[in-house]
N, CA and C atoms as an extended XYZ file, in Angstrom:
468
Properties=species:S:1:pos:R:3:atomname:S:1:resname:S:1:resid:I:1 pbc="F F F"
N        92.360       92.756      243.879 N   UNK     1
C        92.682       91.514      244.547 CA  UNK     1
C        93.071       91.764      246.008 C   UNK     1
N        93.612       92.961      246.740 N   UNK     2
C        94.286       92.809      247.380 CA  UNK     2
C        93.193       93.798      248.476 C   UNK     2
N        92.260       94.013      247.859 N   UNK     3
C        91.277       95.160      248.398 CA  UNK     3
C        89.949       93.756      248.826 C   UNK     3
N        90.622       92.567      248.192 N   UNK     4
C        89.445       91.777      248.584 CA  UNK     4
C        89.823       90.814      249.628 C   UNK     4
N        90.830       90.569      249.742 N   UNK     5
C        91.838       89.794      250.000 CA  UNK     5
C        91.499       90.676      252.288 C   UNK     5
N        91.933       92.098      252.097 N   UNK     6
C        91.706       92.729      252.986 CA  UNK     6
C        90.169       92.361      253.536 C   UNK     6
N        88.913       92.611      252.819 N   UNK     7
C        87.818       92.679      253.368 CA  UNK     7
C        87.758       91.368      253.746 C   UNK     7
N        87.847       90.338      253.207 N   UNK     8
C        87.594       88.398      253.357 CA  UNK     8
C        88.398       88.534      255.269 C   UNK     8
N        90.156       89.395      255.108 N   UNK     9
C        90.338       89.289      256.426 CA  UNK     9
C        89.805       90.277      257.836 C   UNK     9
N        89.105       91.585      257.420 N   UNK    10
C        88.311       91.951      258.429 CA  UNK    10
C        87.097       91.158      258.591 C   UNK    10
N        86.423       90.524      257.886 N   UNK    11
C        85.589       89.503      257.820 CA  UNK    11
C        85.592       88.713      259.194 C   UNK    11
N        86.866       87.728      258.957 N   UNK    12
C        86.885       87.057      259.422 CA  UNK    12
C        87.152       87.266      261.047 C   UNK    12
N        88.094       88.402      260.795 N   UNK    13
C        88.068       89.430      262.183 CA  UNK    13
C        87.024       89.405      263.350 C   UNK    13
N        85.701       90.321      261.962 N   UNK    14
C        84.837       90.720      263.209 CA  UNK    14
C        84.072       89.203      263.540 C   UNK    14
N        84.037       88.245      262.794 N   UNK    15
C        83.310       87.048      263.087 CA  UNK    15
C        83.777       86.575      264.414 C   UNK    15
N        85.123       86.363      264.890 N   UNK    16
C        85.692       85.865      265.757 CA  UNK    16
C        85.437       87.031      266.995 C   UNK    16
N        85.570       88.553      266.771 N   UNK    17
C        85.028       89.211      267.699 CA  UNK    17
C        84.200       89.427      268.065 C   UNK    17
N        83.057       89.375      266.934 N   UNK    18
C        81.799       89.139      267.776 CA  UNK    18
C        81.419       87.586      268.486 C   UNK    18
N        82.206       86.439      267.848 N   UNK    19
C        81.677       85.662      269.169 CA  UNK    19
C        82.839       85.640      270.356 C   UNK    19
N        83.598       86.273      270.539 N   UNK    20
C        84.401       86.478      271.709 CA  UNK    20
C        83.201       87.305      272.441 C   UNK    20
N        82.519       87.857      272.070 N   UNK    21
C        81.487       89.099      272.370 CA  UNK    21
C        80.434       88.533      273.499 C   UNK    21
N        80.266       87.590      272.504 N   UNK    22
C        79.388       86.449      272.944 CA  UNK    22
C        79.419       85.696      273.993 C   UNK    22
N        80.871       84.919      274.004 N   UNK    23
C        80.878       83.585      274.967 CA  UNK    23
C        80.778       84.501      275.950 C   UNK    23
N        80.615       83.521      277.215 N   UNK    24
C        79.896       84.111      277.987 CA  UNK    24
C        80.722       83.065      279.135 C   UNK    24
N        80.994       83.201      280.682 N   UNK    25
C        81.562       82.756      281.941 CA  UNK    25
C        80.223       81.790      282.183 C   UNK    25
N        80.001       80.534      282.514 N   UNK    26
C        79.452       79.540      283.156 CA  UNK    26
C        79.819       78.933      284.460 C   UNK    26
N        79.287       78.951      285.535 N   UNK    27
C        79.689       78.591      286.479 CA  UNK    27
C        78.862       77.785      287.171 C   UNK    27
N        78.594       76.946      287.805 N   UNK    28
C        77.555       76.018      288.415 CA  UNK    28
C        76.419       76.445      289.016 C   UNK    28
N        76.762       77.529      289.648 N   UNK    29
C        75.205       78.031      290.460 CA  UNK    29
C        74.055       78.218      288.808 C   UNK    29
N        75.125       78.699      288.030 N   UNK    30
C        74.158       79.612      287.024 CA  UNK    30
C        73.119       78.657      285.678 C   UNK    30
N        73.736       77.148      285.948 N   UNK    31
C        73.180       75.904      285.188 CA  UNK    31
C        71.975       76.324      284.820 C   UNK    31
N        71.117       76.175      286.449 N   UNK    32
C        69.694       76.435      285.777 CA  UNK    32
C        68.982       76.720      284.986 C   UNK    32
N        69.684       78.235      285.592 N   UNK    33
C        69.015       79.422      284.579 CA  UNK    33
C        69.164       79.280      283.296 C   UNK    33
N        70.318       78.945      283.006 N   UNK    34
C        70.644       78.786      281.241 CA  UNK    34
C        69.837       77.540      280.841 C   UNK    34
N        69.720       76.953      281.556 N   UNK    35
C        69.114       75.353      281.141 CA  UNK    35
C        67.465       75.764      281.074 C   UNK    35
N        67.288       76.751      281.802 N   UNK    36
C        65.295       77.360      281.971 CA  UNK    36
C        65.690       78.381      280.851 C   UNK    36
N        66.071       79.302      280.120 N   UNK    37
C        66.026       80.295      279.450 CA  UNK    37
C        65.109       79.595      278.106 C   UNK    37
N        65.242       78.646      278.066 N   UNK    38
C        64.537       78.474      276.060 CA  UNK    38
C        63.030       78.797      276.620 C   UNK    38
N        62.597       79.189      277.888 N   UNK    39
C        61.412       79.802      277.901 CA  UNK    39
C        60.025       78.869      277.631 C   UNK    39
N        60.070       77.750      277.708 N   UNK    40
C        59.192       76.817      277.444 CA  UNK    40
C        59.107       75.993      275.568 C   UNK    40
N        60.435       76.303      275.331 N   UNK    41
C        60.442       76.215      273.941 CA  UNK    41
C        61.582       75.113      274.272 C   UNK    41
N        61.428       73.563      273.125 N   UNK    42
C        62.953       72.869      273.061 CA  UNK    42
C        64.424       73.689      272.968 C   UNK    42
N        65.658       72.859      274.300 N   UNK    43
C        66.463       73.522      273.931 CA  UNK    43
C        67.263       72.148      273.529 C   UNK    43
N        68.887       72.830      272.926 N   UNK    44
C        69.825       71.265      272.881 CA  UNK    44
C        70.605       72.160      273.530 C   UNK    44
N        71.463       71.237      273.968 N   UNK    45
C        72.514       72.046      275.080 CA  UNK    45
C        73.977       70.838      274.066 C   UNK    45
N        74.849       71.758      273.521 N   UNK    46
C        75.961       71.106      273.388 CA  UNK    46
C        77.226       71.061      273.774 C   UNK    46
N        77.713       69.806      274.673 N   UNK    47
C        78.732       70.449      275.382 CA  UNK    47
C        79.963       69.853      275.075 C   UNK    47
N        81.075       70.710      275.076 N   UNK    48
C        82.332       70.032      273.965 CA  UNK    48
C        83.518       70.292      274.866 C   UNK    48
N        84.655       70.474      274.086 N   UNK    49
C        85.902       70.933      274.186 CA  UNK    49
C        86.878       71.329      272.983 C   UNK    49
N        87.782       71.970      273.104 N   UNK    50
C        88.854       72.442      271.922 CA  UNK    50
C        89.387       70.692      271.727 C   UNK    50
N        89.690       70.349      272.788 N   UNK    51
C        90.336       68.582      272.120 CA  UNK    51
C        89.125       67.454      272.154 C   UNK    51
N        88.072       67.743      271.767 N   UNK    52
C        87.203       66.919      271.223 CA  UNK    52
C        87.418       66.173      269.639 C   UNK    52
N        87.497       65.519      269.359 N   UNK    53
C        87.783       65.053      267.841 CA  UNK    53
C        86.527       65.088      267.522 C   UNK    53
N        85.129       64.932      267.556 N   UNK    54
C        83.978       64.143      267.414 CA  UNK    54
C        82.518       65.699      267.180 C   UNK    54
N        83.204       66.405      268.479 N   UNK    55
C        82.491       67.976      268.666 CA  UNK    55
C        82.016       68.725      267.777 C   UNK    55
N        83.526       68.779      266.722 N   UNK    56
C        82.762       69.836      265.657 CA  UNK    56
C        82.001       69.077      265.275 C   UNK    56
N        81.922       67.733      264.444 N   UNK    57
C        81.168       67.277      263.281 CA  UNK    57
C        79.353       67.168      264.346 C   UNK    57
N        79.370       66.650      265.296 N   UNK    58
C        78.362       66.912      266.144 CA  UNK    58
C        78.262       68.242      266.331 C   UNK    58
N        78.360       69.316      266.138 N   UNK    59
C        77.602       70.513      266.394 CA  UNK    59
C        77.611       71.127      264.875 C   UNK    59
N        78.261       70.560      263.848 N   UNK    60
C        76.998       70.539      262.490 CA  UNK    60
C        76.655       69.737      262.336 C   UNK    60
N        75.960       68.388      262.883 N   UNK    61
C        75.121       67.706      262.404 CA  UNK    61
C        73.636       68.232      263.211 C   UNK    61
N        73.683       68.828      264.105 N   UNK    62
C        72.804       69.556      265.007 CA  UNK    62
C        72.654       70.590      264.255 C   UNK    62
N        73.261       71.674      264.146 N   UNK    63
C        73.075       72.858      263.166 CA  UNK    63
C        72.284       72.966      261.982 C   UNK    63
N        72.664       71.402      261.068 N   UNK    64
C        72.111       70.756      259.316 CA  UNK    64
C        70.473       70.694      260.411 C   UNK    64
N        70.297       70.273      261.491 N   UNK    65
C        68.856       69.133      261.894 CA  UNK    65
C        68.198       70.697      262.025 C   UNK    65
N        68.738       71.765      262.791 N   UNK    66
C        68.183       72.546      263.560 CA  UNK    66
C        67.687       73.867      262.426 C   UNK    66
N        68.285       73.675      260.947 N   UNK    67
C        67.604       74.283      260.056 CA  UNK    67
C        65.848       74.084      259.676 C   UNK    67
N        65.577       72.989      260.012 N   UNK    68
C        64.246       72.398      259.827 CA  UNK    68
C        63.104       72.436      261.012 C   UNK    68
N        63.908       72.717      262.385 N   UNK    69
C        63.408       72.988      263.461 CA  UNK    69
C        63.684       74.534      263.903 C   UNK    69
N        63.467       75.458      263.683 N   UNK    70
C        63.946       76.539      264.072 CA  UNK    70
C        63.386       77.064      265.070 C   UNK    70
N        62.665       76.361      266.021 N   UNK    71
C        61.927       76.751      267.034 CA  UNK    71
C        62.821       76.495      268.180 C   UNK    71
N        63.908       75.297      268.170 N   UNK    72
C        64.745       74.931      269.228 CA  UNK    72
C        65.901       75.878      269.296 C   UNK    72
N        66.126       76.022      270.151 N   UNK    73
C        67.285       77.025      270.662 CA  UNK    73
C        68.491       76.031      270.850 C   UNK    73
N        69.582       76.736      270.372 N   UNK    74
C        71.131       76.555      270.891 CA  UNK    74
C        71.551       76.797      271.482 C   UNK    74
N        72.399       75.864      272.442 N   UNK    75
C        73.454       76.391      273.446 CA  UNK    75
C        74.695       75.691      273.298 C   UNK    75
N        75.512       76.658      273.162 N   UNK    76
C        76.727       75.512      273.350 CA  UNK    76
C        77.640       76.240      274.659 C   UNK    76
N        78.195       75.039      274.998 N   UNK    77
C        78.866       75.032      276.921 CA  UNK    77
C        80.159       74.158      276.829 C   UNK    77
N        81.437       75.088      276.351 N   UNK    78
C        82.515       74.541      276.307 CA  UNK    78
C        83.152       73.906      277.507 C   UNK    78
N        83.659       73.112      277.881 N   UNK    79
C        84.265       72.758      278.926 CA  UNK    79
C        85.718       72.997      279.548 C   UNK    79
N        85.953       73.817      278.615 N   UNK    80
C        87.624       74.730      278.641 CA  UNK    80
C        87.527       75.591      279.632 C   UNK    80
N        88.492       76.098      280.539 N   UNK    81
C        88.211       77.096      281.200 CA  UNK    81
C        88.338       78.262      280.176 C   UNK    81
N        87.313       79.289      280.624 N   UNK    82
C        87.309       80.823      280.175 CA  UNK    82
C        88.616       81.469      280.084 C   UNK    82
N        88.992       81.588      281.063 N   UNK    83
C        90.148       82.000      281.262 CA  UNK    83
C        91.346       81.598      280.732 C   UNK    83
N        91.928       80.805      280.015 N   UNK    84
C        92.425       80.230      279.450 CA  UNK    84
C        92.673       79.856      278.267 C   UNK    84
N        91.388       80.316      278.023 N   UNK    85
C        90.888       79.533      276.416 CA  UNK    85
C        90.131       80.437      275.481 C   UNK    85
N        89.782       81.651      275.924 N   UNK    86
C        88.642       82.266      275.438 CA  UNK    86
C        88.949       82.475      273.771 C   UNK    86
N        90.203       83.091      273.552 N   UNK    87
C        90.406       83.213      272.516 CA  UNK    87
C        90.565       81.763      271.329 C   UNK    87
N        91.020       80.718      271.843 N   UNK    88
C        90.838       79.880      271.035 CA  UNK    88
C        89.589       79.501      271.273 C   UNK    88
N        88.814       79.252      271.921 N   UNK    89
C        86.984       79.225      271.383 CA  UNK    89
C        86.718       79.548      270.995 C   UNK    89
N        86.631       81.104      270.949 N   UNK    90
C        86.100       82.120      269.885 CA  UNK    90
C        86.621       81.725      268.549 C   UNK    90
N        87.722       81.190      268.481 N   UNK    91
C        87.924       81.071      266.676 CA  UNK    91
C        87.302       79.908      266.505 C   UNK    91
N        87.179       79.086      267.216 N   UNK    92
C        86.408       77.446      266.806 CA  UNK    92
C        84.941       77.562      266.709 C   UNK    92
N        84.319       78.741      267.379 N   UNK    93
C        82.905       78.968      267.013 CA  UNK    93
C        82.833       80.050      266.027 C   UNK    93
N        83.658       80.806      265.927 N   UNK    94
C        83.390       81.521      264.678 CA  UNK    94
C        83.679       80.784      263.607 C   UNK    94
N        84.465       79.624      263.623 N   UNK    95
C        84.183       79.181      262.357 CA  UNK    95
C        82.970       78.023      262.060 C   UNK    95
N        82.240       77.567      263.145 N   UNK    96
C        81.447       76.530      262.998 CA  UNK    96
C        79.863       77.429      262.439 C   UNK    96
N        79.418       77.410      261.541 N   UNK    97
C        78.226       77.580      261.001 CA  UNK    97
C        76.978       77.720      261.967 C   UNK    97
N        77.058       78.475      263.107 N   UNK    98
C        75.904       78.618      263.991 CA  UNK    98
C        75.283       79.677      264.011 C   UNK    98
N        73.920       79.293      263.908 N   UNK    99
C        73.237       80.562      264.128 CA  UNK    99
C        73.188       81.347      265.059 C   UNK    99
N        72.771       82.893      264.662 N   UNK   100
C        73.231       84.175      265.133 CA  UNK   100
C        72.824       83.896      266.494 C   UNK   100
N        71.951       83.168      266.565 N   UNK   101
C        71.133       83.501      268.380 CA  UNK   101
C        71.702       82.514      269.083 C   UNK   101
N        72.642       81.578      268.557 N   UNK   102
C        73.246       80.563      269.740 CA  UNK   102
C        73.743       81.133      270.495 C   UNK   102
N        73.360       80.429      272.051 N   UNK   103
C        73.841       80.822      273.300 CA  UNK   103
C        75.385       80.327      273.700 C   UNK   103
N        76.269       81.393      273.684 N   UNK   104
C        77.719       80.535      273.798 CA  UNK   104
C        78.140       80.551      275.252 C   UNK   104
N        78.845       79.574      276.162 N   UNK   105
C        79.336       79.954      277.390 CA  UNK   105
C        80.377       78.640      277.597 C   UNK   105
N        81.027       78.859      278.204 N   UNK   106
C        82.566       77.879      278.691 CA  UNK   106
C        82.714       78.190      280.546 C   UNK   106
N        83.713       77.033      280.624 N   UNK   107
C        83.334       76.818      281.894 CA  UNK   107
C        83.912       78.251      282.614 C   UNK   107
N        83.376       78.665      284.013 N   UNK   108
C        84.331       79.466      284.652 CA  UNK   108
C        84.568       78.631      286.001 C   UNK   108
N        84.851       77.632      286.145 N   UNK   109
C        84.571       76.943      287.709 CA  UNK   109
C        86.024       76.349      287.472 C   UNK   109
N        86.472       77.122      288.922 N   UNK   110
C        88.153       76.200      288.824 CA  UNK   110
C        88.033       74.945      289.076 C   UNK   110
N        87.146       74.245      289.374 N   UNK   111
C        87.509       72.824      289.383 CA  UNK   111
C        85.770       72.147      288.271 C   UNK   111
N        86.549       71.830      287.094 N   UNK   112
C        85.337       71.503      286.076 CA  UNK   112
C        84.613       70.250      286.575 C   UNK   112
N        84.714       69.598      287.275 N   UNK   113
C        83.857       68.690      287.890 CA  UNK   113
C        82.857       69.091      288.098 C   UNK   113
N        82.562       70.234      288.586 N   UNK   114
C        81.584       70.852      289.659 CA  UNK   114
C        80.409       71.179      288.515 C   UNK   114
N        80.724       72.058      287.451 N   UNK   115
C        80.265       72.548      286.395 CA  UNK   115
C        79.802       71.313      285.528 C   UNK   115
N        80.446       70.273      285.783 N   UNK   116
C        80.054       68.598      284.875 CA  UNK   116
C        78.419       67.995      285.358 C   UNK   116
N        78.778       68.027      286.743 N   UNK   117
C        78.029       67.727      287.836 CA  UNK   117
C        76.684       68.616      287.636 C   UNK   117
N        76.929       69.794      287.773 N   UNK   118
C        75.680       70.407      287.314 CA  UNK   118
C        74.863       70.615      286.362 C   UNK   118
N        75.449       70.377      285.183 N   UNK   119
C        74.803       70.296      283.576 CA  UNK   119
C        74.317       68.915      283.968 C   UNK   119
N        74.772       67.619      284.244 N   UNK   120
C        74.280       66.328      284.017 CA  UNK   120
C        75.228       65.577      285.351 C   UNK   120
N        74.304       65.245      286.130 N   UNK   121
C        74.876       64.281      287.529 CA  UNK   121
C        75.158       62.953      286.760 C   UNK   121
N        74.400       62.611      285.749 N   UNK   122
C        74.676       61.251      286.026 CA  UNK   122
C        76.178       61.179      283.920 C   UNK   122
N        76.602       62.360      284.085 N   UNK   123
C        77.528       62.428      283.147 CA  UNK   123
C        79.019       62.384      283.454 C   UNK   123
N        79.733       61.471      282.908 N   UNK   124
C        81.283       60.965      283.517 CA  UNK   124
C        82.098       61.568      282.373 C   UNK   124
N        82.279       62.879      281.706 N   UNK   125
C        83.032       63.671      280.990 CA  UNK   125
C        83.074       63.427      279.876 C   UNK   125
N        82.906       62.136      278.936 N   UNK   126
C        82.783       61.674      277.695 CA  UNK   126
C        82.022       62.622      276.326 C   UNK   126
N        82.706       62.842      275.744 N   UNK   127
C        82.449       64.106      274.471 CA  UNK   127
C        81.972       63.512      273.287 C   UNK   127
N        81.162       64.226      272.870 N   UNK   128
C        80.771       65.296      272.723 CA  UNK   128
C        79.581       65.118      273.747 C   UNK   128
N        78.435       65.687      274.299 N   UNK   129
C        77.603       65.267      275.350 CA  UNK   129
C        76.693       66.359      274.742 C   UNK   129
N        75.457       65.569      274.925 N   UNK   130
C        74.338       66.500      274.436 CA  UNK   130
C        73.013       66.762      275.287 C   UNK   130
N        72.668       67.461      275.531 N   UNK   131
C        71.361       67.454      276.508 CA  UNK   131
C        70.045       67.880      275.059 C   UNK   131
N        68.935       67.067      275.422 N   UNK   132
C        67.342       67.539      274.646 CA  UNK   132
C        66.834       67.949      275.850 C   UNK   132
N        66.438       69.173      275.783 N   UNK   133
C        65.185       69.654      277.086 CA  UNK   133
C        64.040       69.991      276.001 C   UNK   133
N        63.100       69.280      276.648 N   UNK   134
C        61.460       69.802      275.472 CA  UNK   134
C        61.256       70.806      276.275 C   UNK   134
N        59.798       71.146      275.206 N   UNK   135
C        59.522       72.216      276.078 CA  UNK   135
C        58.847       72.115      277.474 C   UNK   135
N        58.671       71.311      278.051 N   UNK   136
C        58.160       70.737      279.382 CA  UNK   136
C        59.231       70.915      280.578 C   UNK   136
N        60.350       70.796      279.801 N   UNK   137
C        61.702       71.277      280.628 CA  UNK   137
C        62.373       69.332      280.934 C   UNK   137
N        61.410       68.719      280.232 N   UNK   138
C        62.289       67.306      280.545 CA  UNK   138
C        63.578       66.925      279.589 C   UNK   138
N        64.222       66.112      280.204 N   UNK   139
C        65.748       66.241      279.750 CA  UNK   139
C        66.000       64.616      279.085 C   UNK   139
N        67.403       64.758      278.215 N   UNK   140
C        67.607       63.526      277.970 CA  UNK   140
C        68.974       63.529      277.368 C   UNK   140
N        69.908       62.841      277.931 N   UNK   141
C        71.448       63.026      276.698 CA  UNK   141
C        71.666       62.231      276.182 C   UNK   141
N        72.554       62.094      276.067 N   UNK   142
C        73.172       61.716      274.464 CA  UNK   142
C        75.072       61.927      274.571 C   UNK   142
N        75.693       61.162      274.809 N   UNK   143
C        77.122       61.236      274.383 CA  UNK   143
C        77.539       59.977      272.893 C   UNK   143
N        78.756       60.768      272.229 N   UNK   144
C        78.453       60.877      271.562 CA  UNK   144
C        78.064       61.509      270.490 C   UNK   144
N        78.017       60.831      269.233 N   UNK   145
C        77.593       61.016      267.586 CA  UNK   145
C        76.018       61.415      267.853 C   UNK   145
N        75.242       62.199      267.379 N   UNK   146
C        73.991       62.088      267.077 CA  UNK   146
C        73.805       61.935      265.942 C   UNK   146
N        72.730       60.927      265.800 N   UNK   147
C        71.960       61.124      263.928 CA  UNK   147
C        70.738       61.438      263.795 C   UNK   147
N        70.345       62.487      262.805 N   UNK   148
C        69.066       62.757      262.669 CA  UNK   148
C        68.215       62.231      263.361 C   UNK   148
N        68.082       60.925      263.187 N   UNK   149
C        66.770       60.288      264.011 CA  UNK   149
C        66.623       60.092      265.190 C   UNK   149
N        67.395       60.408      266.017 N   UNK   150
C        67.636       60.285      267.542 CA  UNK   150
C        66.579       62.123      267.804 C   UNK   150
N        67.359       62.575      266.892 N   UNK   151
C        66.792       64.017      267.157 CA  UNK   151
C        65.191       64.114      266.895 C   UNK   151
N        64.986       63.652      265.532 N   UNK   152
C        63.168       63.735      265.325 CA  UNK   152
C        62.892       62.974      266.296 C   UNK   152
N        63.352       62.103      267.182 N   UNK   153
C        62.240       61.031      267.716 CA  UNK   153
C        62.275       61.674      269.014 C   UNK   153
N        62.839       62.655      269.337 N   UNK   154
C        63.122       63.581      270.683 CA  UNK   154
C        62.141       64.638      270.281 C   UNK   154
N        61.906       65.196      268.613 N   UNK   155
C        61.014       66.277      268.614 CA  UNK   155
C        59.504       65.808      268.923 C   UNK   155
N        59.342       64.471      268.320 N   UNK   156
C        57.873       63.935      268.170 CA  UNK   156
C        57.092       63.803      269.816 C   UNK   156
């Protein structure tokens, strides 16, 4: 019991260290690039916070959709500063059910406006916030709940 009890908590350990591993510094110049990386393939870009009420259940209802699409790539783009926060992100994404290849990053821009501004100009901070880029690189959000069908009618 107590030999299992141990492994369940290195478990959970390395889960949280490897996505500490993971997240990654975001800063405004660097939008682009992360926003061009799905390489001509759909991306979703999900962007949250630790005091989101709405966030987690929106980034598994994306997760449940994105089992059936496995061609779209993940990103998720906390709006917490890095610095500040890293460690409590890391436990809120290690526990959310995402796949291994999601792209993790949180803000590094001392003033998060700037970093708001650059993911989405015409976005006024409201959570959970979602970007669809097809593969064409055209865009579309979403704040807000998503439901399935918002999503297929973005794949079609």
């Amino acid at each position: 019991m107590i030999k299992r009890t141990l492994m369940t908590l290195a478990a959970c350990v390395l889960a949280v260290s490897a996505h500490a591993a993971d997240l990654q510094p975001l800063r405004a110049s660097e939008v682009d690039a992360v926003l061009g990386a799905s390489q001509g393939k759909p991306q979703i870009v999900e962007i949250w916070s630790l005091d989101c009420g709405y966030c987690r259940e929106n980034t598994a209802r994306i997760v449940e959709w994105q089992k059936k699409h496995r061609d779209v790539r993940l990103t998720m783009v906390a709006m917490d500063p890095i610095d500040e926060n890293a460690a409590a992100l890391s436990q809120v994404l290690a526990s959310l059910p995402l796949p291994s290849h999601t792209a993790l990053y949180a803000n590094a821009e001392a003033m998060p406006e700037k970093l708001r501004r650059a993911l989405d100009a015409n976005w006024h901070g409201e959570m959970p916030r979602t970007l669809l880029i097809d593969a064409r690189g055209a865009r579309q959000a979403s704040s807000g709940l998503l439901q399935p069908a918002t999503l297929d009618a973005w794949r079609r």
